[in-house]
Backbone as a chain_set.jsonl record, in Angstrom:
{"seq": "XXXXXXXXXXXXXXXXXXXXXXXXXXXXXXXXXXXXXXXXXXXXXXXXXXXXXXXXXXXXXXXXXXXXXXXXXXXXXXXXXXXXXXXXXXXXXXXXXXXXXXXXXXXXXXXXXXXXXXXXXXXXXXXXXXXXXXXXXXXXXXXXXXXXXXXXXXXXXXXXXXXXXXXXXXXXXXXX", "coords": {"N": [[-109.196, 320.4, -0.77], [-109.266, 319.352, -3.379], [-108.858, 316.557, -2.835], [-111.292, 315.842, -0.698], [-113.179, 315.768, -3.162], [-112.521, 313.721, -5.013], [-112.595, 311.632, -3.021], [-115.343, 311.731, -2.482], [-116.64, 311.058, -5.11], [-115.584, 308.602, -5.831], [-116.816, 307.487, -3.536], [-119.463, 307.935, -4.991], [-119.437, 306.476, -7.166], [-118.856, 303.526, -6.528], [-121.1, 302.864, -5.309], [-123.151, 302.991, -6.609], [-122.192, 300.403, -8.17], [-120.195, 300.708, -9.279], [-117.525, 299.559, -9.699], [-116.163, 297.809, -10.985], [-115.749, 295.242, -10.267], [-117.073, 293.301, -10.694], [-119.675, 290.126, -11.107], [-120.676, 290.801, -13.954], [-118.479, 291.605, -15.223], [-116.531, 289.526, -15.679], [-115.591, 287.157, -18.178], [-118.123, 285.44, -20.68], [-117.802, 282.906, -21.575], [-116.411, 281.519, -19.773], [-115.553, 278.745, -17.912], [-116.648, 276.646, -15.204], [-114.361, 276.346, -12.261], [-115.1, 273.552, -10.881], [-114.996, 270.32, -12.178], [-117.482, 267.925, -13.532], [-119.25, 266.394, -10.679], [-117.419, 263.668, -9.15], [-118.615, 260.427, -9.011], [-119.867, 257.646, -7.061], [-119.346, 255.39, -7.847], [-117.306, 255.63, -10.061], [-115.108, 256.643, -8.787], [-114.848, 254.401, -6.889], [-113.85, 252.614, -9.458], [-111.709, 253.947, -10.112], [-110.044, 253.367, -7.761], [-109.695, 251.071, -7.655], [-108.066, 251.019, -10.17], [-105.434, 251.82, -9.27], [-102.365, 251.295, -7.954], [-102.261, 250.135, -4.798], [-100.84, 248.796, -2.122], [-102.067, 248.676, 0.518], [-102.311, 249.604, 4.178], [-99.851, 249.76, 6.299], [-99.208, 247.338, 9.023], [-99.988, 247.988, 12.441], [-97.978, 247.328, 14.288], [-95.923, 246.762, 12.886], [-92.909, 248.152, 13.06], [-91.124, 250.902, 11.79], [-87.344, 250.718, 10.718], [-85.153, 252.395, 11.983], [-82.649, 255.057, 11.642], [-79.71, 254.656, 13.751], [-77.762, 256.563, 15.908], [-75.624, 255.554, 17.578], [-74.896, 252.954, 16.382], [-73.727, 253.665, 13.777], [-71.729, 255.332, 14.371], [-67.896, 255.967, 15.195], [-65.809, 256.047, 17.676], [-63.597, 258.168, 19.68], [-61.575, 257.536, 22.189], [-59.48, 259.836, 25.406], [-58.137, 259.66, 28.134], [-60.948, 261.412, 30.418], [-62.391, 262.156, 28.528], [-64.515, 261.781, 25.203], [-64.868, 261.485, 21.337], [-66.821, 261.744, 19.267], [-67.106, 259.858, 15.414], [-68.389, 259.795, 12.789], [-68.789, 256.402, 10.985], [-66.122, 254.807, 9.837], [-64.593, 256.982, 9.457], [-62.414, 256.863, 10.918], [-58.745, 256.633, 9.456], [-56.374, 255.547, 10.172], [-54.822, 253.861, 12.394], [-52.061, 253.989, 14.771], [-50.956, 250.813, 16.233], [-50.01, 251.842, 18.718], [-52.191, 253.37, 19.726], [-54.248, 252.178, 19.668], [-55.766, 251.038, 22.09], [-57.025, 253.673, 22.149], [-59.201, 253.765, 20.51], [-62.583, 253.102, 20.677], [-65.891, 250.988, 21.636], [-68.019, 251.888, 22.109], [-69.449, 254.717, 23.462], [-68.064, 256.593, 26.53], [-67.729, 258.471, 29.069], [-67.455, 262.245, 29.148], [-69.069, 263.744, 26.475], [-66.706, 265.39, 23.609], [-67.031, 267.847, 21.208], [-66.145, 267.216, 18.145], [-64.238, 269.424, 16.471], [-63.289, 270.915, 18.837], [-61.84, 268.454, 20.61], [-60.064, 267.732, 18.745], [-58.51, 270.182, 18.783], [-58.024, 269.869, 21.158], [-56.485, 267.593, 22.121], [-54.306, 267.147, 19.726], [-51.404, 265.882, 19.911], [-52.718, 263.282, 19.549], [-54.109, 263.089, 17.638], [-55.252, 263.116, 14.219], [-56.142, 265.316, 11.451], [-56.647, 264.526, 8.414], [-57.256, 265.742, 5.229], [-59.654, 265.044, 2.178], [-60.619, 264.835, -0.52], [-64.592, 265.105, -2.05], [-64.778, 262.833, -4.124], [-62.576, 261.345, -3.589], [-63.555, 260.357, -0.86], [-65.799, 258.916, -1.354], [-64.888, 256.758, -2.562], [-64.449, 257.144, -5.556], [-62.244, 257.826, -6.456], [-58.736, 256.912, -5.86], [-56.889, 257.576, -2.724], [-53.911, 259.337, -2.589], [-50.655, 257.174, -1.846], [-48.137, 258.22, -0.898], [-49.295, 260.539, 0.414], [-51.051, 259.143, 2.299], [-48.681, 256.85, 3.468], [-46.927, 258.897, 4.636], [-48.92, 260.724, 6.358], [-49.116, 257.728, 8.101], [-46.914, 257.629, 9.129], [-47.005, 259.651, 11.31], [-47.859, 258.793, 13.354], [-50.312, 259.144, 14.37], [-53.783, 259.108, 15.197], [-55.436, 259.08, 12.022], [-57.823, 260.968, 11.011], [-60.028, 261.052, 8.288], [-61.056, 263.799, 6.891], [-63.694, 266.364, 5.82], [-63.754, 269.791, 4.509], [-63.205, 270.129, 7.131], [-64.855, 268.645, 9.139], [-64.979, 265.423, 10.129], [-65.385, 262.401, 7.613], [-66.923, 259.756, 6.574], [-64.533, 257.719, 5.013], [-64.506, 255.894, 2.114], [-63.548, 252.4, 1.794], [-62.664, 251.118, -0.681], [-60.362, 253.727, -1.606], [-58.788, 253.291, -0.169], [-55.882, 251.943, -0.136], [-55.231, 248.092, 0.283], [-53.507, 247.519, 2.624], [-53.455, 249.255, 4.271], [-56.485, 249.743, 5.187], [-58.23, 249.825, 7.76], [-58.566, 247.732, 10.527], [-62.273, 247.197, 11.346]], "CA": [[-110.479, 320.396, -1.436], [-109.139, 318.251, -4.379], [-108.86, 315.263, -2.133], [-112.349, 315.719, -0.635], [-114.058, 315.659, -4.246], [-111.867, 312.707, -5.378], [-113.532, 310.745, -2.328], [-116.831, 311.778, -3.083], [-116.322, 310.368, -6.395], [-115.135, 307.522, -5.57], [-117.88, 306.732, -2.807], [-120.326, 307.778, -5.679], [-119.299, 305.441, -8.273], [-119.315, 302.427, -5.399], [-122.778, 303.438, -4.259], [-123.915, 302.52, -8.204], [-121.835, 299.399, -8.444], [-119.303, 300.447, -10.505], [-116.261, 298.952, -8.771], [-115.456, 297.081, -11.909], [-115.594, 293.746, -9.928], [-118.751, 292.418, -10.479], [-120.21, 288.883, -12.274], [-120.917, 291.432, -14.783], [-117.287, 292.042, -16.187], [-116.178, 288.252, -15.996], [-116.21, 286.465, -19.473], [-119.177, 285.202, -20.464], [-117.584, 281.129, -21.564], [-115.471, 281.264, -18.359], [-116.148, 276.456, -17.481], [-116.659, 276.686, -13.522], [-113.744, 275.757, -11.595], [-114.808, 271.844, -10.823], [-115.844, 269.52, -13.348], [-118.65, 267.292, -12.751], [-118.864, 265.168, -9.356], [-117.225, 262.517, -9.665], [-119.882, 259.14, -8.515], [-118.925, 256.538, -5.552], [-118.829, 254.092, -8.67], [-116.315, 256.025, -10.664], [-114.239, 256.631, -7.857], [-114.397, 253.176, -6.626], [-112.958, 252.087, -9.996], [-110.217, 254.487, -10.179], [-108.908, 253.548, -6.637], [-109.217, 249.64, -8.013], [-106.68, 250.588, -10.864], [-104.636, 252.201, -8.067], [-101.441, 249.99, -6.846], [-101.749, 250.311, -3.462], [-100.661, 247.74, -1.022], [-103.061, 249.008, 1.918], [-101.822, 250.391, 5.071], [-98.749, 249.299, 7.269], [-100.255, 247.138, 10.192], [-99.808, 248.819, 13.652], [-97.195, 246.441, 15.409], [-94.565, 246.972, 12.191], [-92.2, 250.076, 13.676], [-89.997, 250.882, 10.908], [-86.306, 250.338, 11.47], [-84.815, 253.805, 12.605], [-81.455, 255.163, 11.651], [-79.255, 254.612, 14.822], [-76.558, 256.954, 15.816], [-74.645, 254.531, 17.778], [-73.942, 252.061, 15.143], [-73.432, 254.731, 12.702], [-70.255, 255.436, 14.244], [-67.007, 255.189, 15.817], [-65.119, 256.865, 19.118], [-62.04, 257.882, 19.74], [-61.534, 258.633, 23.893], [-58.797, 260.008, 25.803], [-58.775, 260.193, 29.58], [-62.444, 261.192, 30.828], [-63.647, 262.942, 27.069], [-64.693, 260.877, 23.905], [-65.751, 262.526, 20.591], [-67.747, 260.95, 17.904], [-67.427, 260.281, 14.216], [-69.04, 258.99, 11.198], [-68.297, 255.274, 10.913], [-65.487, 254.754, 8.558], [-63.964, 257.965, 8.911], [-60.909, 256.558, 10.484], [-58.499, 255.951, 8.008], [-55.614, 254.862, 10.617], [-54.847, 253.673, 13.892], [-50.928, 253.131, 15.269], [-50.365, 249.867, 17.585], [-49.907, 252.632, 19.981], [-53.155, 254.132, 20.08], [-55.542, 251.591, 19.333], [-56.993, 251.174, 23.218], [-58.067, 254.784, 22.169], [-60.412, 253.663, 19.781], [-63.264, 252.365, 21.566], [-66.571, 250.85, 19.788], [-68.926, 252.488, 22.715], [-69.496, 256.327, 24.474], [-68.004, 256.404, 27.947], [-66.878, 259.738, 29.364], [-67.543, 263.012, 28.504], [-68.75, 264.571, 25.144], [-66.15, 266.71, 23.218], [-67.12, 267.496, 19.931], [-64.98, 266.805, 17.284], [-63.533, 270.261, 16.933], [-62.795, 271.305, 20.345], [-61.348, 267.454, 20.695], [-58.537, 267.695, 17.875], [-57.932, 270.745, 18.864], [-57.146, 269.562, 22.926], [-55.516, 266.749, 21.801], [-52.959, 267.167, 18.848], [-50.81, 263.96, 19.938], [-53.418, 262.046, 19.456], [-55.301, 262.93, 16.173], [-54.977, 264.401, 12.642], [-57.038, 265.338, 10.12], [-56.549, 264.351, 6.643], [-58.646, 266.28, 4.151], [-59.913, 264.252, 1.814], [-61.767, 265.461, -1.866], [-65.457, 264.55, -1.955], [-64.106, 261.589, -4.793], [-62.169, 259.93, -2.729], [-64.472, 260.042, 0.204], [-66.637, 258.263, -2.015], [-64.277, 255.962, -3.629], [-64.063, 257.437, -7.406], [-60.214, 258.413, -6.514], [-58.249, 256.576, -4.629], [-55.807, 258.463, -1.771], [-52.208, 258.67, -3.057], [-50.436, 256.603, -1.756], [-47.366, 259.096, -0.613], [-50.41, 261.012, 1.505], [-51.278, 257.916, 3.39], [-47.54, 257.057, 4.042], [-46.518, 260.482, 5.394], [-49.777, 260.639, 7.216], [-48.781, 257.103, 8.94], [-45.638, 258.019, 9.886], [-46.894, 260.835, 12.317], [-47.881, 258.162, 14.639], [-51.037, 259.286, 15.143], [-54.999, 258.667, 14.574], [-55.662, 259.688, 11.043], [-58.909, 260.831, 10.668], [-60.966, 261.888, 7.058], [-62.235, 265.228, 6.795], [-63.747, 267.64, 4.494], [-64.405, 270.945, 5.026], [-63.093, 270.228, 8.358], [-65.737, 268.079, 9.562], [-65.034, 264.0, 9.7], [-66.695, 262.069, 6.798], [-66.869, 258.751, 6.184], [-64.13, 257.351, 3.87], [-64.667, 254.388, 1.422], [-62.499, 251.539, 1.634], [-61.956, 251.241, -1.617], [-59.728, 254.538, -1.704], [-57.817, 253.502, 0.735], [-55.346, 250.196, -0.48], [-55.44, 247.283, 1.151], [-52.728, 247.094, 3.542], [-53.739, 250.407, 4.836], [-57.662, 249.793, 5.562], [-57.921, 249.753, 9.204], [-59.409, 246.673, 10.782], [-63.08, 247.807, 11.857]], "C": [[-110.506, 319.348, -2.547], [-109.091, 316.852, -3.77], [-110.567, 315.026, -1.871], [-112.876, 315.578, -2.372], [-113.266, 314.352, -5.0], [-112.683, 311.377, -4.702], [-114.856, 310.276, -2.394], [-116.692, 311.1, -4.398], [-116.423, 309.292, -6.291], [-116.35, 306.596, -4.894], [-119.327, 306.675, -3.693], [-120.09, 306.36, -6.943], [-119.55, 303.988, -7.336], [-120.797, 302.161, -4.965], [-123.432, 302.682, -5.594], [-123.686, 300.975, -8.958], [-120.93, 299.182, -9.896], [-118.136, 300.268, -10.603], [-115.746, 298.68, -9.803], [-115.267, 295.528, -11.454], [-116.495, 293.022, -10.032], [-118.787, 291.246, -11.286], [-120.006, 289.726, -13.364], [-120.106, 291.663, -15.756], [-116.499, 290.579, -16.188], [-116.644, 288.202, -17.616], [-117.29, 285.794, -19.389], [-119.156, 283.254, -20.906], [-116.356, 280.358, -20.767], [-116.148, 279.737, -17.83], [-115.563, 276.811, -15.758], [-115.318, 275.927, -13.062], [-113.509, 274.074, -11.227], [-115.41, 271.829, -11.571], [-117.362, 269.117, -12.861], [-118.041, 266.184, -11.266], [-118.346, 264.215, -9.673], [-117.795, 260.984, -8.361], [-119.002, 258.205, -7.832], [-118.078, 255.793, -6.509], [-117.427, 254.454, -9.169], [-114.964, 256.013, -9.562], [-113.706, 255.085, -7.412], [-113.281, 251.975, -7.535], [-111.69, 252.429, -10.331], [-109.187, 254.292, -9.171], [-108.657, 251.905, -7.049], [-107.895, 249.812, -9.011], [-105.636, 251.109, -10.046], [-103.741, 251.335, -7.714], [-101.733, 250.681, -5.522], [-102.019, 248.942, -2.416], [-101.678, 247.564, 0.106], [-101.784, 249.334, 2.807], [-100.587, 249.492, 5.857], [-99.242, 248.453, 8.812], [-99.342, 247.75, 11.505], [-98.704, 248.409, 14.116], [-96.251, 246.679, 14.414], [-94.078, 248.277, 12.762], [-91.487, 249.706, 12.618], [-88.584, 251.203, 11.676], [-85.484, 251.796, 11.201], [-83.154, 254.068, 12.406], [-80.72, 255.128, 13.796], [-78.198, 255.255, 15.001], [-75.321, 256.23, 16.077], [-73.958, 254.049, 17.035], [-73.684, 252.493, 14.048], [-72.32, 255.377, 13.418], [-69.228, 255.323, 15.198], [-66.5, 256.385, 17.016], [-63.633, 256.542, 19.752], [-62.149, 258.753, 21.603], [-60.017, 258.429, 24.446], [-59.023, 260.344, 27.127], [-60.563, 260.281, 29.892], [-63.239, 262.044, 29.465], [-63.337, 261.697, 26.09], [-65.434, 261.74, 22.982], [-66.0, 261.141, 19.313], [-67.549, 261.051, 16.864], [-67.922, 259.243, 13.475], [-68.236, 257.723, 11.375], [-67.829, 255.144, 9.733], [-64.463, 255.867, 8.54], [-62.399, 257.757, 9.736], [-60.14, 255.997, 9.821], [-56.939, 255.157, 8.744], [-55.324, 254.631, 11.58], [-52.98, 253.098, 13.757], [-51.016, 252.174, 16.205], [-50.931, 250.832, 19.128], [-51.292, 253.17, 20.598], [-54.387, 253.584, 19.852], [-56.56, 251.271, 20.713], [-57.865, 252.54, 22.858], [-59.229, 254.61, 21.383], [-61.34, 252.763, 20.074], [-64.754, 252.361, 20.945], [-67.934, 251.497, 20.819], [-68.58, 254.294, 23.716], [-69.085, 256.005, 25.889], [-66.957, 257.66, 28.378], [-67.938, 260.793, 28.733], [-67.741, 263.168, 27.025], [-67.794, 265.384, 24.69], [-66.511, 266.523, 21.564], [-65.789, 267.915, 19.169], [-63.639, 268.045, 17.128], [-62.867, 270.588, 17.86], [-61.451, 269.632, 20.612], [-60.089, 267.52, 20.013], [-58.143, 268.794, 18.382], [-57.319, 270.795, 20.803], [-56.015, 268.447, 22.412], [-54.642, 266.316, 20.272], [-51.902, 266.23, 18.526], [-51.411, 263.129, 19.89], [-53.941, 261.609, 18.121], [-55.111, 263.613, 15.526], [-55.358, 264.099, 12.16], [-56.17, 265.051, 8.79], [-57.155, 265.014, 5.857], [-58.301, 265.214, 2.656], [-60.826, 264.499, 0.567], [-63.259, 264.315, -1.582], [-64.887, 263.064, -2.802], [-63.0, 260.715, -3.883], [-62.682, 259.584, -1.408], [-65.559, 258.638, -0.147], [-66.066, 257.025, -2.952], [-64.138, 255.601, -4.887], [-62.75, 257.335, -6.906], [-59.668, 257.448, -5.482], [-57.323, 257.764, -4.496], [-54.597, 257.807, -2.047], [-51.583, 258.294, -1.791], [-49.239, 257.324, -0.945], [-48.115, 259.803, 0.687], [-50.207, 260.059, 2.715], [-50.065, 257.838, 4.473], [-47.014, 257.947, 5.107], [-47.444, 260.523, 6.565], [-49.516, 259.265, 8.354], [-47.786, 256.702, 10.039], [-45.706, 258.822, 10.782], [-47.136, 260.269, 13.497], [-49.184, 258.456, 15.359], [-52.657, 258.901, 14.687], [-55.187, 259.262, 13.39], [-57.13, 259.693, 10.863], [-59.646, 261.704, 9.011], [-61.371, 262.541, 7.671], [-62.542, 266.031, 5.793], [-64.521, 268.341, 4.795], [-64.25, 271.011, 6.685], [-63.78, 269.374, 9.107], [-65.595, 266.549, 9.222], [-66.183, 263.422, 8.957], [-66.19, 260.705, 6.52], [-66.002, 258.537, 4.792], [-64.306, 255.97, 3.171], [-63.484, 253.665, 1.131], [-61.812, 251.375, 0.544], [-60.854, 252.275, -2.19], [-58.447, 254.527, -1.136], [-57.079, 252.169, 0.581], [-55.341, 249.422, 0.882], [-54.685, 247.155, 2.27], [-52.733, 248.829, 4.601], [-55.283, 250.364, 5.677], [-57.42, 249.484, 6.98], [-59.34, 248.613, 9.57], [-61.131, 247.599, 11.394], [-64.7, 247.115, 12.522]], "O": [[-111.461, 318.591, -2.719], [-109.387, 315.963, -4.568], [-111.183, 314.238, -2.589], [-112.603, 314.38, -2.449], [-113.984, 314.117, -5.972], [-113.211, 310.448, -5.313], [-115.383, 309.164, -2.385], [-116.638, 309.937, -3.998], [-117.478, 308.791, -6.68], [-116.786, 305.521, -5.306], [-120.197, 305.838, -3.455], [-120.893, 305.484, -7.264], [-120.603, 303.399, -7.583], [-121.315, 301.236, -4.339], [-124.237, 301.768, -5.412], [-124.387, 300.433, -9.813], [-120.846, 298.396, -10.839], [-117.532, 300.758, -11.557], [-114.648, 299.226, -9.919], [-114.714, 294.705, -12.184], [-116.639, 292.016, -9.337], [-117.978, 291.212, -12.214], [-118.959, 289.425, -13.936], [-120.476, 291.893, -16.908], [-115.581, 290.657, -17.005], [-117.55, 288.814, -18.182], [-117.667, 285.429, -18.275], [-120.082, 282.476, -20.675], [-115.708, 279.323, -20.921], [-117.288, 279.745, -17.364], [-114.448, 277.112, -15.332], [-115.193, 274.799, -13.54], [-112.454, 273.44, -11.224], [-116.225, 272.67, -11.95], [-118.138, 269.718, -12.118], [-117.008, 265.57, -10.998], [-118.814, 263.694, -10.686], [-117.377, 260.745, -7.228], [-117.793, 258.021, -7.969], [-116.88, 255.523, -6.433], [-116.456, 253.779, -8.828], [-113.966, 255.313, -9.731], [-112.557, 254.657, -7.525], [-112.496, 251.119, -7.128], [-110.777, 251.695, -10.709], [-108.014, 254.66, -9.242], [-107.546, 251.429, -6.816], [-106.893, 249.107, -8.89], [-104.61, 250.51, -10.367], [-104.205, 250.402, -7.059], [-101.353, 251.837, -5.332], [-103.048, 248.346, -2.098], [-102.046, 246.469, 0.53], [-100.614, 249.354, 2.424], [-100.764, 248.275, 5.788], [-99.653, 249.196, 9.704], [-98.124, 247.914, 11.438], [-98.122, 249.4, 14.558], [-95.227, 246.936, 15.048], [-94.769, 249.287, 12.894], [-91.18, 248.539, 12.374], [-88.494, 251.724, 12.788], [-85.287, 252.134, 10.034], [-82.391, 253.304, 12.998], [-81.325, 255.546, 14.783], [-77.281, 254.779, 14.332], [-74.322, 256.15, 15.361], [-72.779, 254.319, 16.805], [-73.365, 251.677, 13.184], [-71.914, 256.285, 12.692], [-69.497, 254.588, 16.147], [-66.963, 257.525, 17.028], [-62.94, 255.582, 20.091], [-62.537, 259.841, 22.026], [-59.345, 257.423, 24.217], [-59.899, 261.153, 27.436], [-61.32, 259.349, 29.623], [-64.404, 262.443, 29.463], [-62.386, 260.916, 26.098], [-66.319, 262.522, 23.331], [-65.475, 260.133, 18.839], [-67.629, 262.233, 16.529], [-67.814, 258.026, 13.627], [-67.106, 257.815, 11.853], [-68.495, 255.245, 8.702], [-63.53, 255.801, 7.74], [-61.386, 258.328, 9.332], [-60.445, 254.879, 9.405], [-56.362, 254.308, 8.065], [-55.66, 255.644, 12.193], [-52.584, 252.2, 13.013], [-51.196, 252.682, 17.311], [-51.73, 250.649, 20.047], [-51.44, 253.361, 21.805], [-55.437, 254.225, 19.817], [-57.786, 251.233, 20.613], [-59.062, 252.637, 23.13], [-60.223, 255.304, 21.595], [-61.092, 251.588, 19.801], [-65.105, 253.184, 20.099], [-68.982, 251.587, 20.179], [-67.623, 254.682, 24.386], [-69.745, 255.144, 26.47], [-65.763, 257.767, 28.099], [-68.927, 260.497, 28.062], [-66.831, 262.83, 26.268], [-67.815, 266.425, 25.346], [-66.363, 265.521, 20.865], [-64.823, 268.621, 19.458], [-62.473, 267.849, 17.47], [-61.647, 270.554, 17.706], [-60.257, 269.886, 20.771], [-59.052, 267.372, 20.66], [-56.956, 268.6, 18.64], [-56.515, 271.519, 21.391], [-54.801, 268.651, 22.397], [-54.47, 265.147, 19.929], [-51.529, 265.838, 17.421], [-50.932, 262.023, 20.142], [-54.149, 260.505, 17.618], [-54.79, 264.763, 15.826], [-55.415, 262.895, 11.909], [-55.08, 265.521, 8.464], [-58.237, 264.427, 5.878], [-57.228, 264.792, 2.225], [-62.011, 264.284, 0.826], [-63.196, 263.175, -1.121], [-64.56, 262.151, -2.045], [-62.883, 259.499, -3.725], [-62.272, 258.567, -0.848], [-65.933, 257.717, 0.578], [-66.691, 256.477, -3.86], [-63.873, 254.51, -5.391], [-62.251, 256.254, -7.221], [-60.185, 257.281, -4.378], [-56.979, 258.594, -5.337], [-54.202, 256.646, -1.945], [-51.843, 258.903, -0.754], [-49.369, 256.841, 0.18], [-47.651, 259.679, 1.82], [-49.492, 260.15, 3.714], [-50.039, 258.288, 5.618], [-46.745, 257.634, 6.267], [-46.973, 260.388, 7.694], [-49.679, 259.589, 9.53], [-47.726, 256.024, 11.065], [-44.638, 259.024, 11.36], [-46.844, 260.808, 14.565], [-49.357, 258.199, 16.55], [-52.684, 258.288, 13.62], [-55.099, 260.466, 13.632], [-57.722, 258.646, 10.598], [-59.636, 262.928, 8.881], [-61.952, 262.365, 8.742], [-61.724, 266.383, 4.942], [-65.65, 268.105, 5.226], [-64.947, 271.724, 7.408], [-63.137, 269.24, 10.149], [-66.022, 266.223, 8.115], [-67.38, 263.591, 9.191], [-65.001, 260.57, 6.233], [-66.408, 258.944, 3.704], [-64.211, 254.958, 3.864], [-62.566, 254.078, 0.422], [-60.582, 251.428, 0.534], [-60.314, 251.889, -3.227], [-57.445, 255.217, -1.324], [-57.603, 251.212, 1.151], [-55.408, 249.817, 2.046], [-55.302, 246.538, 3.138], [-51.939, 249.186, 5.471], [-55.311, 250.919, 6.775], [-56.395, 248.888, 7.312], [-60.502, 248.598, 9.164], [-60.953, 248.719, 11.873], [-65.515, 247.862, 13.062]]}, "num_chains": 1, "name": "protein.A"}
C-alpha cells in the first residue's frame, strides 16, 4: 500500500511540472553555450594567419616503413627467422653463409628458432643503455660470448633488439 501511494505521488507532482528540471530552475545569467557566429570575413582572416602549407598533391605516396630493409636473417636448412636490423652483434667465419640479407625458406619465429637450433645461435641480453649506446658492452661479455662460436644475437626481455654500434668496440662490430 506504501508503495502504491508513493507512485501516486510521484505521478502527481509530474502531472504539475514539478520534476525540478525545468528552464525555470536554471540560473537566470547562465551566457548560452556558443558565442556569436563567427562571419565568412572573420573566418577568412583567421585561416589567412593560419600556417598552413595546403594539401599534399595526390601522386606524392609517402615513403612507408619497410619490413624487409628493417632487418636481417639468419637461415638454416629450409627455416629462416627474422630480426631487427642491427641486432646481430656477431658472426664466426663459420657461420656467416647463415646470415643471409633476403627471406628464403620457411618462417620460424625467433623463439621457436633459437630454441631448434642451439649450435647455431645465442642470445645475449643486453640493458636497454647499451642497446641504445649510453653503455658500452663489457668487453669480457663480448669475448666469452665470441668464443662460443656461435651467432650472437641482442636481446632484451628475450626478444632481439637492435644494438647500437657504438656499444659494441670496433674490432667487434660485425660487417653489415
Amino acid at each position: 500500500m506504501k508503495a502504491f501511494s508513493i507512485l501516486a505521488l510521484l505521478a502527481t507532482a509530474s502531472a504539475f511540472g514539478q520534476s525540478g528540471h525545468g528552464i525555470e530552475f536554471l540560473p537566470k545569467d547562465i551566457k548560452p553555450p556558443v558565442g556569436a557566429p563567427t562571419s565568412d570575413l572573420e573566418l577568412k582572416k583567421r585561416q589567412a594567419n593560419e600556417k598552413f602549407s595546403g594539401f599534399a598533391e595526390e601522386k606524392a605516396i609517402p615513403k612507408r616503413w619497410d619490413l624487409e630493409s628493417n632487418s636481417e636473417y639468419i637461415a638454416f636448412g629450409e627455416f629462416v627467422t627474422l630480426l631487427p636490423k642491427g641486432a646481430i652483434i656477431h658472426v664466426p667465419e663459420k657461420h656467416k653463409a647463415n646470415v643471409v640479407k633476403e627471406m628464403k625458406g620457411a618462417l620460424l619465429l625467433w623463439p621457436e628458432f633459437v630454441a631448434r637450433y642451439p649450435g647455431l645461435v645465442s642470445r645475449m641480453d643486453v640493458s636497454l643503455e647499451e642497446a641504445s649506446g649510453q653503455k658500452p658492452i663489457a668487453a669480457e661479455r663480448l669475448k666469452a660470448a665470441r668464443n662460443t662460436g656461435l651467432i650472437i644475437v641482442g636481446v632484451l626481455n628475450q626478444n632481439p633488439i637492435t644494438v647500437s654500434r657504438d656499444s659494441i668496440p670496433p674490432e667487434e662490430v660485425p660487417a653489415r
